[in-house]
C-alpha positions in Angstrom: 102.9 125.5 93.0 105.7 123.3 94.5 103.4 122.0 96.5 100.5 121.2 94.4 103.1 119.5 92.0 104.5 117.2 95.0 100.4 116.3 95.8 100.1 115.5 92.2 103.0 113.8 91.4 102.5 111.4 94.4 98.7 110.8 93.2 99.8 110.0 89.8 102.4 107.5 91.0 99.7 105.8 93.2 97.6 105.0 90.7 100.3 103.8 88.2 101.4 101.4 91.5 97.9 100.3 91.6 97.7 99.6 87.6 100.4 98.5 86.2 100.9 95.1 89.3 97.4 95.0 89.5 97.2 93.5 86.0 98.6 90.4 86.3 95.6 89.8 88.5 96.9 89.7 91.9 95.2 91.8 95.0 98.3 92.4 97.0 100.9 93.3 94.5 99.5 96.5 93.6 98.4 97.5 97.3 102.0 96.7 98.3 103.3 99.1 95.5 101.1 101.8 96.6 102.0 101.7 100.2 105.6 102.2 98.9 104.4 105.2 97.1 102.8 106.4 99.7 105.8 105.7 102.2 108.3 107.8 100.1 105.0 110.4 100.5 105.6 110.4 104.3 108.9 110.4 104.1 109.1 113.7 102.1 106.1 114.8 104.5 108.9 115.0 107.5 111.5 116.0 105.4 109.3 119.0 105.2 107.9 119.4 108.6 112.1 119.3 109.5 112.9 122.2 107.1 110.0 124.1 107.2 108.6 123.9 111.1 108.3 127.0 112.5 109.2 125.5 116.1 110.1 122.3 118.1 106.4 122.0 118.9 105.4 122.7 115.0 107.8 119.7 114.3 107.2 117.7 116.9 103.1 117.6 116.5 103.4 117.1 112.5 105.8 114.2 112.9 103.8 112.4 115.8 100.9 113.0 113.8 102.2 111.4 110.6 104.0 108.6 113.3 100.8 107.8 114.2 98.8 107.5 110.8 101.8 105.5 109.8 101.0 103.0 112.7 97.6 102.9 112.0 98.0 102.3 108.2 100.3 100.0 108.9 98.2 97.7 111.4 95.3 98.4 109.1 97.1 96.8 106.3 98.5 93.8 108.6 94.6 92.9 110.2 93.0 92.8 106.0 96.1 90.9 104.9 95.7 88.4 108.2 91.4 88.9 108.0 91.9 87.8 103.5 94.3 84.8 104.3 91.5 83.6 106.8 88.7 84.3 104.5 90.6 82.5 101.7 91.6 79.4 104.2 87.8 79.4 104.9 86.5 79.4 101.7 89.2 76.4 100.7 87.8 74.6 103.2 84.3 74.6 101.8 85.4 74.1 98.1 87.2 70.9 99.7 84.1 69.6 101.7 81.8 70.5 98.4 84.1 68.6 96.1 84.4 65.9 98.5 80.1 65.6 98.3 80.0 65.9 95.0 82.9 62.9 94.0 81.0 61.1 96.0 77.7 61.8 95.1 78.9 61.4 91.4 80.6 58.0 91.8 78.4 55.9 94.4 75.2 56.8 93.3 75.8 55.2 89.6 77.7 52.6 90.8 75.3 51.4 93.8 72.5 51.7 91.4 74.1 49.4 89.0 75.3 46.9 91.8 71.7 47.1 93.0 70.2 46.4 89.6 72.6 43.7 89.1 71.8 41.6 92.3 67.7 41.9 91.4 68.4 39.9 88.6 68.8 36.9 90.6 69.9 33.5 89.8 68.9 34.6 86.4 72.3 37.0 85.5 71.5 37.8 82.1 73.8 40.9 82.7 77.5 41.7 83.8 77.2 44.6 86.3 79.4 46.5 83.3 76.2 46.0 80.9 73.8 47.4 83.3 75.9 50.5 83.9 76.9 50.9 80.6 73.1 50.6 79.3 72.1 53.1 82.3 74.6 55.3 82.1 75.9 55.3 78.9 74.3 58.2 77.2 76.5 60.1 80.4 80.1 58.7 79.4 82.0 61.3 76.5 85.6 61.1 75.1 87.1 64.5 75.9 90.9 65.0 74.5 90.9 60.9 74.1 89.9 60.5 77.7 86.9 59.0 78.5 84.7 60.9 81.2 82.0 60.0 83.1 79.9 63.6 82.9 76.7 63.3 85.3 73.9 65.0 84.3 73.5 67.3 87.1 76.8 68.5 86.5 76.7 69.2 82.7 76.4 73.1 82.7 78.9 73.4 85.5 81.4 70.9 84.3 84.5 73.3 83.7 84.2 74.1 87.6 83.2 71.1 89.3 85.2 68.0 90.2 86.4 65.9 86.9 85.1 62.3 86.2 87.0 59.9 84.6 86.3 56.6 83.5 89.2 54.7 83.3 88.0 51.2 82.9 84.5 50.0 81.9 85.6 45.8 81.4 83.7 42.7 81.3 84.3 42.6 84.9 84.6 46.2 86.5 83.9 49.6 86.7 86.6 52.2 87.9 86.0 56.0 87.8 88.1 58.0 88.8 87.1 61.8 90.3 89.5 64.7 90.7 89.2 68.0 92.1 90.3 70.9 89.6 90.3 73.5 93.0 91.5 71.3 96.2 94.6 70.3 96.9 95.3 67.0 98.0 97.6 65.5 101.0 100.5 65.1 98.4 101.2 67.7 96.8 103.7 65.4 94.4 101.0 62.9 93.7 100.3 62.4 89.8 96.6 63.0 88.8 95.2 61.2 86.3 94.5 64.8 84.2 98.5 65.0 84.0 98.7 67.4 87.0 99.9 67.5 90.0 98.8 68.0 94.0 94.8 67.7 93.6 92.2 65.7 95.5 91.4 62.6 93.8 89.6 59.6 94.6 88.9 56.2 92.8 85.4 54.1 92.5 85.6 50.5 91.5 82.9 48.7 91.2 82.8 44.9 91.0 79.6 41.9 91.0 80.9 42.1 94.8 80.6 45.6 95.9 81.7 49.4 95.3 84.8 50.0 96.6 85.8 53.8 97.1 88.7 54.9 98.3 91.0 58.2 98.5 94.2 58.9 96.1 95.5 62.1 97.0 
């Protein structure tokens, strides 16, 4: 019964170690806690095989036994911590290359277009290179919070999780949007974004009657 009580009580605690961290939404709080749990486990495991061993051989065979599935568990925990920091390394490194793409997919393309359009016309300039992309693009630009965004249409349904556009001039003159990553962090991890925050990716698109000129903020 002691026994049995011991097996359960130790069960019971596992799970509660594995709950109660686990919701604040981190993975290796709660494995941490149970590890504990299951240490003191262990521990009262060669307390027992101390007391109770019928000889030195009893004793010395349950305690290199438990030695040795403490190793293991141990390494096996340390090689999945190691093998998730590299998957998670891995998969930053792809959200910064996609972002990257997608800034400047988002920023040249309208811009270019509008330069492009703009130069067709010639000798005979009966629009600013602001009218043409505002008359293009305007139906993409919303004011979001007061801020006005430049919201491509590709990236409509998926605009809470890809990069953010801002436009934060449209003048007689110029064109300057400004893109931000919500995910990837940036060189300085100080810098100011233009969304308030801080630390994120962020590059800036100007575009003039001479050219686009793109270049990286953070």
């Amino acid at each position: 019964m002691h026994k049995g009580w011991w097996i359960f009580g130790v069960t019971v605690l596992t799970i509660i170690a594995f709950y109660i961290p686990g919701q604040a939404g981190y993975l290796w709080s709660p494995i941490t806690c149970a590890m504990g749990i299951v240490g003191l486990y262990f521990t009262g495991l060669v307390i027992y095989i101390l007391k109770m061993g019928r000889s030195t051989v009893d004793r010395d065979v349950g305690i290199g036994a438990l030695a040795l599935l403490g190793a293991l568990t141990i390494y096996s925990g340390l090689f999945n911590y190691d093998m998730a920091e590299w998957q998670h390394q891995n998969l930053m490194d792809i959200r910064k290359t996609i972002d990257k793409g997608v800034s400047l997919a988002h920023t040249q393309e309208p811009l270019l277009h509008s330069l492009s359009r703009f130069h067709k016309q010639g000798n005979k300039s009966d629009s600013t290179v602001t009218q043409i992309f505002r008359a293009r693009y305007g139906g993409q630009i919303e004011t979001i919070n007061g801020e006005m965004r430049f919201v491509p249409k590709q990236l409509a349904d998926v605009h809470e999780e890809s990069p953010l556009f801002f436009l934060k001039e449209i003048g007689r003159d110029s064109v300057i949007i400004i893109a931000q990553s919500l995910q990837v962090r940036g060189r300085d991890p100080s810098f100011q974004n233009y969304d308030g925050g801080k630390g994120k990716m962020q590059y800036r698109a100007i575009l003039t009657e001479g050219g686009v000129n793109y270049e990286r903020e953070n």
